[in-house]
N, CA, C, O and CB atoms as a CASP TS submission, in Angstrom:
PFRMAT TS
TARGET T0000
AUTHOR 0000-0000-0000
METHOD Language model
MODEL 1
PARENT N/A
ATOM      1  N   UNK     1      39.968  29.890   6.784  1.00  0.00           N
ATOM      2  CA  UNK     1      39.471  29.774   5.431  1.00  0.00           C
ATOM      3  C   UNK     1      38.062  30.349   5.319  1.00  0.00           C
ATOM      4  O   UNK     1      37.830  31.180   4.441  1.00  0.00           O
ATOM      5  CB  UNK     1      39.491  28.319   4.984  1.00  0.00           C
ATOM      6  N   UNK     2      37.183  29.979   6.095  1.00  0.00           N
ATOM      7  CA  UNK     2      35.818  30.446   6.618  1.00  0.00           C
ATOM      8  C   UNK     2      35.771  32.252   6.818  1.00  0.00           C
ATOM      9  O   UNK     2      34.911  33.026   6.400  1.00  0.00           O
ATOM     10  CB  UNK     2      35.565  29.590   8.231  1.00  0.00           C
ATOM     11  N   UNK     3      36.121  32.336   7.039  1.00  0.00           N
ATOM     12  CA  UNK     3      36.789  34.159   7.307  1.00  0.00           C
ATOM     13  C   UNK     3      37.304  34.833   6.001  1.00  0.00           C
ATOM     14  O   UNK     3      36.774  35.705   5.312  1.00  0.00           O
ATOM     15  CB  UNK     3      38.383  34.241   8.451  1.00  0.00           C
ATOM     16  N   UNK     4      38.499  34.174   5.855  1.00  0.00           N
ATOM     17  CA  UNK     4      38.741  34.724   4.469  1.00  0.00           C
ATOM     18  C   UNK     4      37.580  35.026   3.365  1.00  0.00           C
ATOM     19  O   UNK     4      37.316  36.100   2.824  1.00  0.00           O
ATOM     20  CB  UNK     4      39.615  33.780   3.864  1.00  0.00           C
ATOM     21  N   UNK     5      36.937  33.689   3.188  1.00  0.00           N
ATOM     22  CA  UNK     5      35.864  33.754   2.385  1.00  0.00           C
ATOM     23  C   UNK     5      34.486  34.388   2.583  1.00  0.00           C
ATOM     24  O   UNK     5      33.667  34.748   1.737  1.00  0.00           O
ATOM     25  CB  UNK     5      35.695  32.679   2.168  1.00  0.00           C
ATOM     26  N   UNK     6      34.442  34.432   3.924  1.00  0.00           N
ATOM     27  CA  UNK     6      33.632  35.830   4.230  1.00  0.00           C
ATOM     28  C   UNK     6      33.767  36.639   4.205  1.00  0.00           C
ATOM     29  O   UNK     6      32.697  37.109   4.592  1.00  0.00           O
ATOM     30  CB  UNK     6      33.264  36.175   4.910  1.00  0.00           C
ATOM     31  N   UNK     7      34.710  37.792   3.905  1.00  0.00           N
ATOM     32  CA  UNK     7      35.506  38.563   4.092  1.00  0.00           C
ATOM     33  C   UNK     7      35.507  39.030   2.723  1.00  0.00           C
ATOM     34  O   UNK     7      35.111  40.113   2.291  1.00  0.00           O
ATOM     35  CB  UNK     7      36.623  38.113   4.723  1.00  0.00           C
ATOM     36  N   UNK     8      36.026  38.021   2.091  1.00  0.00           N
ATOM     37  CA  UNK     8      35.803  38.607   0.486  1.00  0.00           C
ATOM     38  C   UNK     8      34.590  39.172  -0.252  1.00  0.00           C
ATOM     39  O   UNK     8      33.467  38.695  -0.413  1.00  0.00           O
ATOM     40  CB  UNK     8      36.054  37.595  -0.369  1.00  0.00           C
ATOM     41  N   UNK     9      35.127  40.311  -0.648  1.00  0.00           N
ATOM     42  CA  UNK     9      34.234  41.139  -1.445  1.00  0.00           C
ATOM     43  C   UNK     9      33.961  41.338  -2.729  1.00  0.00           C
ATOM     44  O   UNK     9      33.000  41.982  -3.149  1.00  0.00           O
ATOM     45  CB  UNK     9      34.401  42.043  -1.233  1.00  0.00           C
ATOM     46  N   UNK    10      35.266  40.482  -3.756  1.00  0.00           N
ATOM     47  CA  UNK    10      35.519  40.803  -5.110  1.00  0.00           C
ATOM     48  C   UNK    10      33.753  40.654  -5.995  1.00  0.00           C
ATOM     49  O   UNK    10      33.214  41.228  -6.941  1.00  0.00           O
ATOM     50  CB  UNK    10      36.901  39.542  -5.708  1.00  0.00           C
ATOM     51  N   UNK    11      33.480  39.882  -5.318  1.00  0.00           N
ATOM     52  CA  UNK    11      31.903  39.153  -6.262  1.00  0.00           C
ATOM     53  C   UNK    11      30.973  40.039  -5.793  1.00  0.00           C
ATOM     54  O   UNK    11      29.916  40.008  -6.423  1.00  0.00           O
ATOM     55  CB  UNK    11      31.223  37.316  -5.844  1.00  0.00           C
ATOM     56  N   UNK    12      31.035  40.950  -4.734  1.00  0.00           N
ATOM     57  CA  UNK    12      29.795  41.678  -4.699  1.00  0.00           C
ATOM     58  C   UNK    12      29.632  42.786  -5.193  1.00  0.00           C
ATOM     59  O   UNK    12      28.501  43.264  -5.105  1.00  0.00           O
ATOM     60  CB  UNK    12      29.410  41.852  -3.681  1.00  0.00           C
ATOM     61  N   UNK    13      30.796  43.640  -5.939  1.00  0.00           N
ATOM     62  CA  UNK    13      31.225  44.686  -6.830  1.00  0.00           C
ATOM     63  C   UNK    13      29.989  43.891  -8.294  1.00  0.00           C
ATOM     64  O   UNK    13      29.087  44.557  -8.804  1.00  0.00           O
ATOM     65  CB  UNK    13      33.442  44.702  -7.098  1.00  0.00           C
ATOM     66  N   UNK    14      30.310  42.347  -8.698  1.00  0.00           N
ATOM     67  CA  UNK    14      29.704  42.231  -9.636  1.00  0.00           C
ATOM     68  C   UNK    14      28.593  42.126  -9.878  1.00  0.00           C
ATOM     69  O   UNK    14      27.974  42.510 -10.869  1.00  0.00           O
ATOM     70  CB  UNK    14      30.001  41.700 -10.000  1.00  0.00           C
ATOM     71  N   UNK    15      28.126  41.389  -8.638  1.00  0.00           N
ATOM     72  CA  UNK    15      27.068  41.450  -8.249  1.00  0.00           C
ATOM     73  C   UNK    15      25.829  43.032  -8.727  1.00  0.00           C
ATOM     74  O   UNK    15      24.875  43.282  -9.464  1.00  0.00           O
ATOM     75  CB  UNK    15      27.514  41.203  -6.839  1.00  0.00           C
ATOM     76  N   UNK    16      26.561  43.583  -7.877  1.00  0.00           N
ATOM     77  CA  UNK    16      26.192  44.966  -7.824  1.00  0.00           C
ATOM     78  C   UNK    16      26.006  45.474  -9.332  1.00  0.00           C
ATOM     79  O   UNK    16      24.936  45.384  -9.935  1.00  0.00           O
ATOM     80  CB  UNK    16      27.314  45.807  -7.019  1.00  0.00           C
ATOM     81  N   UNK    17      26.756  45.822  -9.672  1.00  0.00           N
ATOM     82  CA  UNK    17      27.161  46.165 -11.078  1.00  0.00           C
ATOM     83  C   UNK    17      26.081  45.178 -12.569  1.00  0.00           C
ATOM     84  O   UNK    17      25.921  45.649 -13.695  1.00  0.00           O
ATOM     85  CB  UNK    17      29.080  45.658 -11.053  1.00  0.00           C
ATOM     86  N   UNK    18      25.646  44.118 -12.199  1.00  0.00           N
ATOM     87  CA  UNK    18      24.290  43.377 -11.898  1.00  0.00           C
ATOM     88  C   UNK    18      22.854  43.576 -12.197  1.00  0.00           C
ATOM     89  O   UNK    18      21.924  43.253 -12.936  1.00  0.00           O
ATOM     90  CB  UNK    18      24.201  43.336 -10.788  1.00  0.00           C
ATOM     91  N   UNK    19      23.269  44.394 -11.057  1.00  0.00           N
ATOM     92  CA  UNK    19      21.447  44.748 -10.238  1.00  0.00           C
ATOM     93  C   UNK    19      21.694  46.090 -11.312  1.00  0.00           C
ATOM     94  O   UNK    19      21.055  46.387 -12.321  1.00  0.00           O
ATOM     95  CB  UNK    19      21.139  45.245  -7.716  1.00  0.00           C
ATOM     96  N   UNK    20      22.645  46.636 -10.804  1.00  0.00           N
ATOM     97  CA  UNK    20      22.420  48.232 -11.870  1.00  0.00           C
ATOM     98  C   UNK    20      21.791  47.883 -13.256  1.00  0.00           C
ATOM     99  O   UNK    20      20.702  48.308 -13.644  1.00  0.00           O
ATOM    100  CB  UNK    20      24.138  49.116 -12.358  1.00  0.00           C
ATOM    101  N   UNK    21      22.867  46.808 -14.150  1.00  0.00           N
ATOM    102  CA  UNK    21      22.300  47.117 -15.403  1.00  0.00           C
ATOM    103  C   UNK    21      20.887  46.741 -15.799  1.00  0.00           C
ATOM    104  O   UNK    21      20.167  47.363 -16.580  1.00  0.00           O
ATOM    105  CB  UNK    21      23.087  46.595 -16.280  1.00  0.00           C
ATOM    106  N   UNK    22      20.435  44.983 -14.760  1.00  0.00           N
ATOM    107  CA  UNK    22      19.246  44.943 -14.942  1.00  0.00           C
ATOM    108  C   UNK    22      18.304  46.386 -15.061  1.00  0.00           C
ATOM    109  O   UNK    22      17.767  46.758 -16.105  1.00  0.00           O
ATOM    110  CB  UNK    22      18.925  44.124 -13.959  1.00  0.00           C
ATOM    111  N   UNK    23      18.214  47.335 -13.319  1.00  0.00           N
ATOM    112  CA  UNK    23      17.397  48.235 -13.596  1.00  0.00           C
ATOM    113  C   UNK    23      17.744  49.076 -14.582  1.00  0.00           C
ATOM    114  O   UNK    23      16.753  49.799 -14.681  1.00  0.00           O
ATOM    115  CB  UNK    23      17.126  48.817 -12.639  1.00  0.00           C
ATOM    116  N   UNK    24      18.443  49.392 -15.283  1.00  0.00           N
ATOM    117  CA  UNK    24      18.632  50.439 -16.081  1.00  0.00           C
ATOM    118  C   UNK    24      18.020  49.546 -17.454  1.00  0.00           C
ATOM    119  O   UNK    24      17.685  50.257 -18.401  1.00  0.00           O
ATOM    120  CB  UNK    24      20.323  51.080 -16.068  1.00  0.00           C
ATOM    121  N   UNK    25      17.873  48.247 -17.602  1.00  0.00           N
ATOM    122  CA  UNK    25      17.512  47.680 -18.640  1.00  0.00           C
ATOM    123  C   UNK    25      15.678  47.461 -18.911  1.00  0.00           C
ATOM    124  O   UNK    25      14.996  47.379 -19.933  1.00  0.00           O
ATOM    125  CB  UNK    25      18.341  46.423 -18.523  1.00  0.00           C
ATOM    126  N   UNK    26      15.322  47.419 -17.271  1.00  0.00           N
ATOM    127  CA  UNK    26      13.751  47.663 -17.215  1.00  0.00           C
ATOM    128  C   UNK    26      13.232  48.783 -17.209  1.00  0.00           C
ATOM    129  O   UNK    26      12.005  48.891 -17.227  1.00  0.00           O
ATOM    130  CB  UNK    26      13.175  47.208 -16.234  1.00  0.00           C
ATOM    131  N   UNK    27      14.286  50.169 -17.175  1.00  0.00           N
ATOM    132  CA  UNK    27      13.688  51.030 -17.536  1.00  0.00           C
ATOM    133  C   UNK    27      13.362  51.167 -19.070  1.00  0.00           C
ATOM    134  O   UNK    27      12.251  51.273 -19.590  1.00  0.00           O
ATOM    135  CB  UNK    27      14.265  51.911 -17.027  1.00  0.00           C
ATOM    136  N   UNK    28      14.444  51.142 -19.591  1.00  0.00           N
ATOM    137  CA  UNK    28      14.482  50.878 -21.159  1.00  0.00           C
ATOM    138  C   UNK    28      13.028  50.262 -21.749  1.00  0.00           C
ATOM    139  O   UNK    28      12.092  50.861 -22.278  1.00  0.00           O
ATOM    140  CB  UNK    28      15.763  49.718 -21.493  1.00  0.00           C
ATOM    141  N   UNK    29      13.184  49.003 -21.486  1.00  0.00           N
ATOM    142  CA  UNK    29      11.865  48.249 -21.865  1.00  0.00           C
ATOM    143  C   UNK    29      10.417  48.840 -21.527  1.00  0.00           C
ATOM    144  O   UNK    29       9.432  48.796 -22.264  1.00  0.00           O
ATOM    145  CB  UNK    29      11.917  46.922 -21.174  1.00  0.00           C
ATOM    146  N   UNK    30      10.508  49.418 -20.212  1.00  0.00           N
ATOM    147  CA  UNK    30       8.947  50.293 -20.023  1.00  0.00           C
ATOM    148  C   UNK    30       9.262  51.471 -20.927  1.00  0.00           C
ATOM    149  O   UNK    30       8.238  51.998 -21.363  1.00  0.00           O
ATOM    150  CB  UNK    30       8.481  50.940 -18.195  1.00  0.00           C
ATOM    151  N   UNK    31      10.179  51.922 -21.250  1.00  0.00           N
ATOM    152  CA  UNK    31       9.944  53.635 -21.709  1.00  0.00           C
ATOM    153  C   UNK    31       9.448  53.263 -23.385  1.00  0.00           C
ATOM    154  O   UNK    31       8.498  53.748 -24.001  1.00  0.00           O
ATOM    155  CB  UNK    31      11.852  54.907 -21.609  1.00  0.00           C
ATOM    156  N   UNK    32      10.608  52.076 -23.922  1.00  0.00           N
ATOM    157  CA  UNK    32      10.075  51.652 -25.126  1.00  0.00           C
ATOM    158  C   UNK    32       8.681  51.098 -25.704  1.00  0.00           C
ATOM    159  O   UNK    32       8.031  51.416 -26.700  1.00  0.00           O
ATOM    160  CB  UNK    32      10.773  50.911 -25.326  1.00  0.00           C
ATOM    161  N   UNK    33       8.503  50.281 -24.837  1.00  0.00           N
ATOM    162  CA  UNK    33       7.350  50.109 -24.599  1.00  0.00           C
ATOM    163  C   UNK    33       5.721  51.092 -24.610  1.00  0.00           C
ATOM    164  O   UNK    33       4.617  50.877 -25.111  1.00  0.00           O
ATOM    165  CB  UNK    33       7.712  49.713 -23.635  1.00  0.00           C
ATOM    166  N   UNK    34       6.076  51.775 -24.105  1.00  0.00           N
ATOM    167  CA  UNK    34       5.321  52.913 -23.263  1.00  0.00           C
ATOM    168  C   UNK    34       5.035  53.798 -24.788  1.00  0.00           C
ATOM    169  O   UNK    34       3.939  54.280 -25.074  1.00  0.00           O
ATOM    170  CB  UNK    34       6.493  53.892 -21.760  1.00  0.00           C
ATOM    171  N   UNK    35       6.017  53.868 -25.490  1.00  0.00           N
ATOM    172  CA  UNK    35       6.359  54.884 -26.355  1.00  0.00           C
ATOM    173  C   UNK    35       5.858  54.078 -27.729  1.00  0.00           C
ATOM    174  O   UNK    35       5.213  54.625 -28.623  1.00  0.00           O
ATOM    175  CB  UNK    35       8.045  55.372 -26.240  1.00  0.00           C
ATOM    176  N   UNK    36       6.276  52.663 -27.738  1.00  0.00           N
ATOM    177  CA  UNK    36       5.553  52.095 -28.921  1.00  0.00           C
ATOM    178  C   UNK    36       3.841  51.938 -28.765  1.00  0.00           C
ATOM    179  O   UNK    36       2.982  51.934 -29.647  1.00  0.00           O
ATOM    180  CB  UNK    36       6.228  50.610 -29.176  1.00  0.00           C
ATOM    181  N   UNK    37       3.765  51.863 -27.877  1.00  0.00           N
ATOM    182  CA  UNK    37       1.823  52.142 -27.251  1.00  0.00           C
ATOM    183  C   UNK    37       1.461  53.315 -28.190  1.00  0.00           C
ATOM    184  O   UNK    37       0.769  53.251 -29.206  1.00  0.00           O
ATOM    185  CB  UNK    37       1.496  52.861 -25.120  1.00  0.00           C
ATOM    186  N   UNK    38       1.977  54.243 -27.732  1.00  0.00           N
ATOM    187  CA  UNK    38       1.614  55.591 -28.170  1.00  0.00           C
ATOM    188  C   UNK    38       1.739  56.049 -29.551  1.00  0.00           C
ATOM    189  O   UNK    38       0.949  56.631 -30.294  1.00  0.00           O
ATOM    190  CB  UNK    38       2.307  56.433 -27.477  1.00  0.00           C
ATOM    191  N   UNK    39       3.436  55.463 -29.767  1.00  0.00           N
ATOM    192  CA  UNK    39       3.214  55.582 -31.171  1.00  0.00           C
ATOM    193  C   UNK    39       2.267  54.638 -32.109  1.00  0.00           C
ATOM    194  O   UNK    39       1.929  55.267 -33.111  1.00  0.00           O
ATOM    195  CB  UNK    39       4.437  55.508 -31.650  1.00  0.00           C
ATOM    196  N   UNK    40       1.807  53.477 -32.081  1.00  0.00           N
ATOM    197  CA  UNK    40       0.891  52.854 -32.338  1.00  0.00           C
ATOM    198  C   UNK    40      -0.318  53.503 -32.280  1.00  0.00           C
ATOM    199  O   UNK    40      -0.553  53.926 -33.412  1.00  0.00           O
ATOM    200  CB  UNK    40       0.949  51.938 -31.730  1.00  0.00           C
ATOM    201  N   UNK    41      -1.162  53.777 -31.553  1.00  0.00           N
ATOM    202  CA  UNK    41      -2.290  55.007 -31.698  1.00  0.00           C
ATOM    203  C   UNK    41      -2.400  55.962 -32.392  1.00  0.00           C
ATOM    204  O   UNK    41      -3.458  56.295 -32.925  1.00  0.00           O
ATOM    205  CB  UNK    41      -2.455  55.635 -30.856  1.00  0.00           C
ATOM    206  N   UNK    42      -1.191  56.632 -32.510  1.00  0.00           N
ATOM    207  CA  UNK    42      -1.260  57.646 -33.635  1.00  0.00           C
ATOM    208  C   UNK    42      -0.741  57.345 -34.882  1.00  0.00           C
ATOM    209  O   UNK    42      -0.778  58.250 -35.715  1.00  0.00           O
ATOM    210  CB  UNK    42      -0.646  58.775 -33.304  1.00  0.00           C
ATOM    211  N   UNK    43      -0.371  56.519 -35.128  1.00  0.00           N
ATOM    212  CA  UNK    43      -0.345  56.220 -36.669  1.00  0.00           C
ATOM    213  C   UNK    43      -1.757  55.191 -36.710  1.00  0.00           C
ATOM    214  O   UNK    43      -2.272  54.851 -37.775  1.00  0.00           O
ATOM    215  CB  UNK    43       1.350  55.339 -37.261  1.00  0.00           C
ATOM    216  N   UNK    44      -2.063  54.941 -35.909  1.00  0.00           N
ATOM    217  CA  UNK    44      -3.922  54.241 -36.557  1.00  0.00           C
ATOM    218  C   UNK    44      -4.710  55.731 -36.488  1.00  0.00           C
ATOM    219  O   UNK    44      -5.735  55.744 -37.169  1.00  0.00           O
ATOM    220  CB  UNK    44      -5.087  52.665 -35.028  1.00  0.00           C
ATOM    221  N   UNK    45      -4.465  56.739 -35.921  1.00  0.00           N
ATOM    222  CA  UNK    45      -5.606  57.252 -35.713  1.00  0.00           C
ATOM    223  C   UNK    45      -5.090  58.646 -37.113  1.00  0.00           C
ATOM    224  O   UNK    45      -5.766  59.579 -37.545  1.00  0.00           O
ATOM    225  CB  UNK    45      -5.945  57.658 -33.757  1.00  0.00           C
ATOM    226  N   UNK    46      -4.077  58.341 -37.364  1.00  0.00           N
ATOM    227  CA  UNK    46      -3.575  58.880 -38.898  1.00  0.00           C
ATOM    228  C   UNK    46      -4.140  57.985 -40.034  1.00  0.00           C
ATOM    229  O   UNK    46      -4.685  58.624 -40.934  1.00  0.00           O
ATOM    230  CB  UNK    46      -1.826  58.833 -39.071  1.00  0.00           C
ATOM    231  N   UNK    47      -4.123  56.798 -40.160  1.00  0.00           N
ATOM    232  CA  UNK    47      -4.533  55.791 -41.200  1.00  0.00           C
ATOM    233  C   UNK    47      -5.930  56.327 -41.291  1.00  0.00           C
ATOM    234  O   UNK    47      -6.360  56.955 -42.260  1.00  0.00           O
ATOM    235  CB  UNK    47      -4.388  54.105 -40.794  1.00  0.00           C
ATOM    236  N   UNK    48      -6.953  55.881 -39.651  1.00  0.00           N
ATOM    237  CA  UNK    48      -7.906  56.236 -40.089  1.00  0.00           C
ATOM    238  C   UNK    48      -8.497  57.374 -40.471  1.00  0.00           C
ATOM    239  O   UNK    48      -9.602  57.331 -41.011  1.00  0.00           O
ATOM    240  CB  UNK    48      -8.340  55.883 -39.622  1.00  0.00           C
ATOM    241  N   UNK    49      -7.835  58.577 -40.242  1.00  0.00           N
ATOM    242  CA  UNK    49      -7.960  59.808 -41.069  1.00  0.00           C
ATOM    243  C   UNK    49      -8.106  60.008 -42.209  1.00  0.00           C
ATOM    244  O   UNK    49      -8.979  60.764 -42.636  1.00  0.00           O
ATOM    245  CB  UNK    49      -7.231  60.410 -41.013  1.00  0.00           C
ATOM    246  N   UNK    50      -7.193  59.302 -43.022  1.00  0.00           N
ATOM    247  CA  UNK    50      -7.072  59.232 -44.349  1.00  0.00           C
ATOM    248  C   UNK    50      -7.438  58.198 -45.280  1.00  0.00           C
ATOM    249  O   UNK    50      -7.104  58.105 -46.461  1.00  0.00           O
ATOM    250  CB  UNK    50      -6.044  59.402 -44.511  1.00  0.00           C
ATOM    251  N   UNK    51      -8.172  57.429 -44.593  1.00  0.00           N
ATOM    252  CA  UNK    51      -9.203  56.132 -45.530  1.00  0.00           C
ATOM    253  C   UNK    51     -10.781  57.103 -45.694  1.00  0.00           C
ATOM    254  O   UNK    51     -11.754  56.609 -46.264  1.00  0.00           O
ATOM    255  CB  UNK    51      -9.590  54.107 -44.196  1.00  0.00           C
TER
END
């Protein structure tokens, strides 16, 4: 029984599959992130242009 259940692999496919989407989800969040920074700066530094 001990064997068998070591042996088994079905949960580490999900596992796996897991870890992928997390990182693919922290990339997301830094790039968005990253990008709302930036876009934030330039629409203030547009506002203050035009006051």
């Amino acid at each position: 029984m001990v064997l068998k259940f070591w042996s088994d692999e079905s949960g580490a496919t999900a596992i796996e599959y897991g870890l992928i989407a997390a990182g693919i989800a922290l990339a997301i969040i830094t790039v968005v992130n990253s990008l709302g920074t930036s876009l934030n700066d330039k629409f203030g530094s547009i506002s203050s242009s035009l006051k």
